[in-house]
C-alpha positions as CSV (number, residue, x, y, z in Angstrom):
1,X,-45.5,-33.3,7.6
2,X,-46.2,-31.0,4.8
3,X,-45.6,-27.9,7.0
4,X,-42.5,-29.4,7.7
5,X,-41.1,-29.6,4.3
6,X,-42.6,-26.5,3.5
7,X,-40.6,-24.7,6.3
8,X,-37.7,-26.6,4.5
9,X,-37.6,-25.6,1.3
10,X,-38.8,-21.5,2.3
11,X,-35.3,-21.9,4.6
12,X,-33.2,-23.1,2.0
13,X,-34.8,-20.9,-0.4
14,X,-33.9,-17.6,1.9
15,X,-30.6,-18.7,2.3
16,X,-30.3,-19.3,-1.2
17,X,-31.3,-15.8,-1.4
18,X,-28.9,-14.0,0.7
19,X,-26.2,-16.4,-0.7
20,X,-26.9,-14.2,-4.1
21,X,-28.0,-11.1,-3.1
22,X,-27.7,-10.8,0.2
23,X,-24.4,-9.0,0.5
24,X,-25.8,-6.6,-1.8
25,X,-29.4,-6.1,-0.1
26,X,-26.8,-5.5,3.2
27,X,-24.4,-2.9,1.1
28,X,-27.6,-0.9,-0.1
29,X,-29.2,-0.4,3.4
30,X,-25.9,0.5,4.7
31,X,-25.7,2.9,2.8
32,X,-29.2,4.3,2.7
33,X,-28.6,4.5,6.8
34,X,-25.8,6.6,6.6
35,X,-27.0,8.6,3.9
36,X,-30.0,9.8,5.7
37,X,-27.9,9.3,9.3
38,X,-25.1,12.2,8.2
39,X,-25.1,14.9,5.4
40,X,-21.4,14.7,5.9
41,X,-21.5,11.2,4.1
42,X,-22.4,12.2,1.0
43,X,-20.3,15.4,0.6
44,X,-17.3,14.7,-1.7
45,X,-14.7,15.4,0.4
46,X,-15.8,12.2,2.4
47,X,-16.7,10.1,-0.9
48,X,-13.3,11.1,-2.1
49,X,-11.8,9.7,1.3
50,X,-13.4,6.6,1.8
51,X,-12.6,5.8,-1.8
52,X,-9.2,6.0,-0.9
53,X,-10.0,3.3,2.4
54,X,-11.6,1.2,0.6
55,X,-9.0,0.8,-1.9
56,X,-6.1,-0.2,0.3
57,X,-8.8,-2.1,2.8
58,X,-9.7,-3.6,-0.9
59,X,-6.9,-4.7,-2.9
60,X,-5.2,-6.3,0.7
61,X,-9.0,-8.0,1.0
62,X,-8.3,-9.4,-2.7
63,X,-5.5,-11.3,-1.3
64,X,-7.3,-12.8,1.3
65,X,-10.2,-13.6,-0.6
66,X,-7.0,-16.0,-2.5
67,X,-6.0,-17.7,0.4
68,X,-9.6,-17.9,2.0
69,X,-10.8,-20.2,-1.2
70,X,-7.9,-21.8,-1.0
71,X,-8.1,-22.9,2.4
72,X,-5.7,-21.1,3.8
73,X,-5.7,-17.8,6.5
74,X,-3.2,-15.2,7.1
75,X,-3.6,-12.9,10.4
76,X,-0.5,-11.6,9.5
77,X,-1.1,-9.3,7.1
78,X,-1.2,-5.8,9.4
79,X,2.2,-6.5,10.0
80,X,3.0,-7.3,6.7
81,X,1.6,-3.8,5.5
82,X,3.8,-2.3,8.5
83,X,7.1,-3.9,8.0
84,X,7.1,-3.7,4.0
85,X,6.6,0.1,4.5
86,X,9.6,0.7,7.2
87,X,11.7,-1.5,5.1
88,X,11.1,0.8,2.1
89,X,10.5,3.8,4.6
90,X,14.4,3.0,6.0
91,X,15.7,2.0,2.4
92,X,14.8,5.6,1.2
93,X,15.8,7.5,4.4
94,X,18.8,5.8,5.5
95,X,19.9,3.7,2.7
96,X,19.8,6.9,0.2
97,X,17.8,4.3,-1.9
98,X,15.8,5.8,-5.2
99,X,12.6,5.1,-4.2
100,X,11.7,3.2,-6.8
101,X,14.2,0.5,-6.0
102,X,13.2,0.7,-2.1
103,X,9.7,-0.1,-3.1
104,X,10.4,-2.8,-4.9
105,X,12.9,-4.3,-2.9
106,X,10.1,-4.1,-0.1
107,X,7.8,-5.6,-2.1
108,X,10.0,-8.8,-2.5
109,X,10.3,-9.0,1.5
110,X,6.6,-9.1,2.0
111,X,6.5,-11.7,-0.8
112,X,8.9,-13.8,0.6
113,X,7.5,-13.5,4.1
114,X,4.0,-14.6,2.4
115,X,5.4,-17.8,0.8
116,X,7.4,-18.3,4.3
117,X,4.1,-18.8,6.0
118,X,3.3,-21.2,3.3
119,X,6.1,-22.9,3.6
120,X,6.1,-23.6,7.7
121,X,2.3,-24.6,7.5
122,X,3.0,-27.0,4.5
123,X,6.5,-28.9,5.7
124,X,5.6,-28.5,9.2
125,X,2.1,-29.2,9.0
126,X,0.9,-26.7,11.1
127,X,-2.7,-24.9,11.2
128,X,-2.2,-21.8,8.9
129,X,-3.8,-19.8,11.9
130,X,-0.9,-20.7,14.2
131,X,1.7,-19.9,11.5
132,X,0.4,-16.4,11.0
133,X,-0.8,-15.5,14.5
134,X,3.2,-16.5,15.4
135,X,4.4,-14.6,12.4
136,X,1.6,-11.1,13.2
137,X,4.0,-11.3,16.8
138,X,7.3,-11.5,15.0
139,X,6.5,-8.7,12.5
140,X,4.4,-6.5,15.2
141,X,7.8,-6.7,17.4
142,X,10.1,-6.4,14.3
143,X,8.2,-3.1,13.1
144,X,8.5,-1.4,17.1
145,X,12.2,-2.2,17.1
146,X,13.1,-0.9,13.3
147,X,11.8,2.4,14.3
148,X,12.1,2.8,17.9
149,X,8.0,3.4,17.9
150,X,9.1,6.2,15.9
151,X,7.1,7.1,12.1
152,X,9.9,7.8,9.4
153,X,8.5,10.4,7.4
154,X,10.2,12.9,4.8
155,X,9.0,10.5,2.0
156,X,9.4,11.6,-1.8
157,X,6.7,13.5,-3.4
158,X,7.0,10.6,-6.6
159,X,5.7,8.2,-3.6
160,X,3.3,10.2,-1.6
161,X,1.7,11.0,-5.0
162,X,0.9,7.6,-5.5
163,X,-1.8,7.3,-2.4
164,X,-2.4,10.8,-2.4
165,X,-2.8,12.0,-6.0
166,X,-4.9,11.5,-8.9
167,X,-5.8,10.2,-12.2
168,X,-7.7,12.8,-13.4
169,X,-10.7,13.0,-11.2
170,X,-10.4,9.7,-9.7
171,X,-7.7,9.1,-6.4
172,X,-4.5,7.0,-8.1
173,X,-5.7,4.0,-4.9
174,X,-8.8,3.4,-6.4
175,X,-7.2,3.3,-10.1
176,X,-5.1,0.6,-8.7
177,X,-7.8,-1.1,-6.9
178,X,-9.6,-1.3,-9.5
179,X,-6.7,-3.1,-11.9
180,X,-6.1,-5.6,-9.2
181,X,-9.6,-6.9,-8.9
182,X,-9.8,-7.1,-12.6
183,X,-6.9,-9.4,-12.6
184,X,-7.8,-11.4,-9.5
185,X,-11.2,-11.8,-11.1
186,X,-9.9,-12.8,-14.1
187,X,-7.1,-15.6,-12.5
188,X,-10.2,-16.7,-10.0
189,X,-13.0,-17.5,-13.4
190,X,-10.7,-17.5,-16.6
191,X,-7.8,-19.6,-15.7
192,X,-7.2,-23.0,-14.8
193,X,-5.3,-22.1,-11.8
194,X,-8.3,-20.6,-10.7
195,X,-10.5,-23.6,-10.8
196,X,-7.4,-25.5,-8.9
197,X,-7.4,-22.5,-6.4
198,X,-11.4,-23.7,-5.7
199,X,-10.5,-27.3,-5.7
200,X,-7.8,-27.2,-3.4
201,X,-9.9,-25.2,-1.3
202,X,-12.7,-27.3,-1.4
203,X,-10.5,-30.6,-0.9
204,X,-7.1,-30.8,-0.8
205,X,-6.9,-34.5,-1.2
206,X,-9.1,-35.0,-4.2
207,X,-7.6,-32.0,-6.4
208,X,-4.1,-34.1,-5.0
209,X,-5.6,-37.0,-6.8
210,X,-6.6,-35.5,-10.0
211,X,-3.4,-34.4,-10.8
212,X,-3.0,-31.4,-8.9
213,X,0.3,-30.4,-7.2
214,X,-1.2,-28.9,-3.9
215,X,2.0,-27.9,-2.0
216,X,3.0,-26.0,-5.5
217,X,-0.1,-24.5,-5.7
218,X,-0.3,-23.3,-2.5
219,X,3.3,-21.4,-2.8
220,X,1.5,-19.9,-5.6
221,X,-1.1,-18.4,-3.8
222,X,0.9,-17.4,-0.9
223,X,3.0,-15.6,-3.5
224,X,-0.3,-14.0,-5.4
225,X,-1.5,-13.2,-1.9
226,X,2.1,-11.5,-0.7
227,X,2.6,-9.6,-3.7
228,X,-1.4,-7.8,-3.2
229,X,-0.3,-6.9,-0.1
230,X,2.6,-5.7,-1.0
231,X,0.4,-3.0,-3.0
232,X,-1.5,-2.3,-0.2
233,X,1.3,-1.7,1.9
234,X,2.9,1.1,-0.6
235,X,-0.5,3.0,-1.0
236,X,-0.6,3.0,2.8
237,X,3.0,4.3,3.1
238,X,2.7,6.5,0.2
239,X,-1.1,7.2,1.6
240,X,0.4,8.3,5.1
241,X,3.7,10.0,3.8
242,X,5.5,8.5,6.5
243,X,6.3,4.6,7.5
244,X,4.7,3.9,10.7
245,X,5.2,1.1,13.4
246,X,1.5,0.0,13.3
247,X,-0.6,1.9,10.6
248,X,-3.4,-0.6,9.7
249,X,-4.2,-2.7,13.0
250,X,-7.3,-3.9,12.5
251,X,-6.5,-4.9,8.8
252,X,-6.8,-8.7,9.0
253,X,-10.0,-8.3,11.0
254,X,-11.7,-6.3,8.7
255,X,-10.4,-8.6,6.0
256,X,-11.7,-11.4,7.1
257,X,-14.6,-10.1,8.0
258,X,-15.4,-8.4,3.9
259,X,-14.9,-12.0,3.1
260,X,-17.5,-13.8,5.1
261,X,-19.7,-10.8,4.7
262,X,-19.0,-11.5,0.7
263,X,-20.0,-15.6,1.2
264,X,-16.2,-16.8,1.5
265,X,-16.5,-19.9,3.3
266,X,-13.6,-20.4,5.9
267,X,-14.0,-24.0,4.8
268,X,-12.6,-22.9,1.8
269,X,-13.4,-23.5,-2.0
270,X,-16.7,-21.4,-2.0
271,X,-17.2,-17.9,-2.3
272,X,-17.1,-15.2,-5.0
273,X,-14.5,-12.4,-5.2
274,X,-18.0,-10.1,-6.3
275,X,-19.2,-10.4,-2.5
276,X,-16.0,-9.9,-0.8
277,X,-15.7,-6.7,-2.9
278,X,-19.3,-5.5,-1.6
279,X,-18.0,-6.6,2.0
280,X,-15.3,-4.4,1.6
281,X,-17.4,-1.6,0.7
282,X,-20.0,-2.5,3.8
283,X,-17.0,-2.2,6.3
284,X,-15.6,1.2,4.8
285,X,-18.9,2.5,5.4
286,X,-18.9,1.3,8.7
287,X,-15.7,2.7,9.9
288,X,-16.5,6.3,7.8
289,X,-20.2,6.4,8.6
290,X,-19.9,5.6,12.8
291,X,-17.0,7.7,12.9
292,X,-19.1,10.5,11.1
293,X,-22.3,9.8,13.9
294,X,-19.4,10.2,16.5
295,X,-19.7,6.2,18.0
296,X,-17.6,5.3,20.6
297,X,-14.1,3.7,19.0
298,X,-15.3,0.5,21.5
299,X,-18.5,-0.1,20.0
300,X,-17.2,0.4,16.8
301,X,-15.5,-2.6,17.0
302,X,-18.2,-4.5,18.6
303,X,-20.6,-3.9,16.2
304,X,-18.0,-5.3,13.8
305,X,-17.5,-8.2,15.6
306,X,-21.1,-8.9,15.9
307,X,-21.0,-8.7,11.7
308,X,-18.6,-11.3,11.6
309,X,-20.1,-13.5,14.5
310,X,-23.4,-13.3,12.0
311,X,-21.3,-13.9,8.9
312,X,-19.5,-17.2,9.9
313,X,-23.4,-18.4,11.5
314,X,-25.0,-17.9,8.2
315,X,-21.9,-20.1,6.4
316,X,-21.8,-22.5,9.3
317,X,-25.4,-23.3,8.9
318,X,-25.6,-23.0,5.5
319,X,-23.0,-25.7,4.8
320,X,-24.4,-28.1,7.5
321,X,-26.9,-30.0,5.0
322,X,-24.1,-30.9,3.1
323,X,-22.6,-32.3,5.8
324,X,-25.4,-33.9,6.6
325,X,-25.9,-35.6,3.2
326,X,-22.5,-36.8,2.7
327,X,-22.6,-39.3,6.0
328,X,-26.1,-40.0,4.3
329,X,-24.5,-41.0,1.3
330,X,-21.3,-43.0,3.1
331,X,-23.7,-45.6,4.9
């Protein structure tokens, strides 16, 4: 019986671990592997590059760290990155737009189409999944037929400075990557819509009985949530020089996947913006580092896959006990 409850509390104690550091502990030996695995890792040309990755893969990863602790899911984000940069990409090249004004007027489609998702999950009641997997079709369709499966390049230098130039030393991506997570971090642990963010997240119809407008809340996620990706969309554009049908595919995967990495429950309300951040740095290794060690494009994604599949195991059984405990308590 003893060894029992020993093998107990040394189980909850290592998941206790990795809950805190274990992202980290993950992020160090990634790198150490590559480092040693590749002298081209280290080099600053590639430093200087995956920076840049990271930061779009980053600040679009901040907005689904939003929804995630909210509850909520959006698969729909690749396409949201491709059509807000042929809507700005056209606005420029056809509309004679100042570029300016096409960005923003982008911007306010991608936010609109975020809070649209919102809005069809919430009056509908419909699985936020479903919403977005229907809306990732529309916008994947809606992107080939704007440009004919053509790129629209001939963007102006002001733009392509912004995901290609530099502040100083540092890339102008990571500059703004690094201003976003300041103010997501500060909205998630400083604010009280941050604490209603966790509490819807975590249950919907208790933070509905404290006080908490839910559906109101939710539109204000979805519009936090649109208007990051909206960023991420511009650096890509401005990043690429041209506006492409389907420049950031596996987006939403990877995502998703920096998230549970990070300990972002898909349960919702649980899950620090710290670890999806060191997520997001795991998978830009990843893609840099077996790209670098010449892995097959297939396996590339397996391996990922596998990362996730791990990911959501370690939340899954980590949030059975309270399961567990609650029907304990209700008898």
């Amino acid at each position: 019986m003893s060894k029992f409850f020993k093998g107990a509390l040394s189980q909850k104690s290592a998941f206790a671990f990795y809950k805190k550091y274990g992202i980290y502990v993950i992020l160090a030996l990634t790198f150490l592997f590559f480092a040693f695995g590749n002298e081209t890792f280290l080099s600053s040309k590639n430093v200087l590059n995956v920076a840049r990755q990271v930061s779009m893969l980053g600040i679009a990863t901040v907005a689904v760290t939003f929804l995630m602790i909210g509850g909520g899911v959006d698969l729909s984000i690749g396409g949201q990155v491709a059509i807000t940069g042929i809507a700005a990409g056209r606005l420029i090249a056809f509309a004679g737009f100042p570029w300016p004004l096409a960005v923003l007027a982008a911007m306010l489609l991608c936010l609109g189409i975020s809070i649209a998702n919102t809005y069809f999950a919430t009056k509908l009641n419909i699985f936020p999944m479903i919403v977005t997997l229907g809306t990732m079709q529309i916008l994947n369709a809606m992107s080939n037929v704007a440009t004919n499966g053509v790129p629209i390049y001939d963007m102006p230098a002001g733009l392509v400075n912004l995901g290609q130039g530099y502040l100083g030393p540092i890339p102008i991506p990571v500059v703004v990557f690094a201003v976003v997570v300041a103010i997501a971090w500060f909205l998630l642990y400083k604010t009280y819509f941050g604490r209603r963010v966790f509490a819807i997240g975590g249950n919907p119809e208790a933070a509905r009985l404290s006080g908490i407008d839910v559906d109101k809340s939710r539109y204000a996620i979805s519009a936090i949530a649109g208007f990051t990706i909206s960023i991420a969309a511009i650096l890509v554009l401005a990043r690429n020089s041209s506006a492409q049908p389907n420049p950031v595919a596996q987006l939403p995967f990877d995502c998703m996947t920096a998230c549970v990495l990070g300990g972002i429950s898909f349960g919702g309300g649980d899950g620090k913006l710290g670890g999806a951040i060191a997520g997001v740095f795991i998978i830009g290794m990843l893609n840099n580092g077996m790209l670098l060690m010449g892995v097959d494009p297939n396996w590339q994604g397996a391996i990922k896959g596998l990362v996730l599949i791990a990911a959501v195991g370690i939340d899954c059984i980590q949030r059975k006990p309270k399961k567990v405990k609650l029907r304990h308590a209700t008898k």
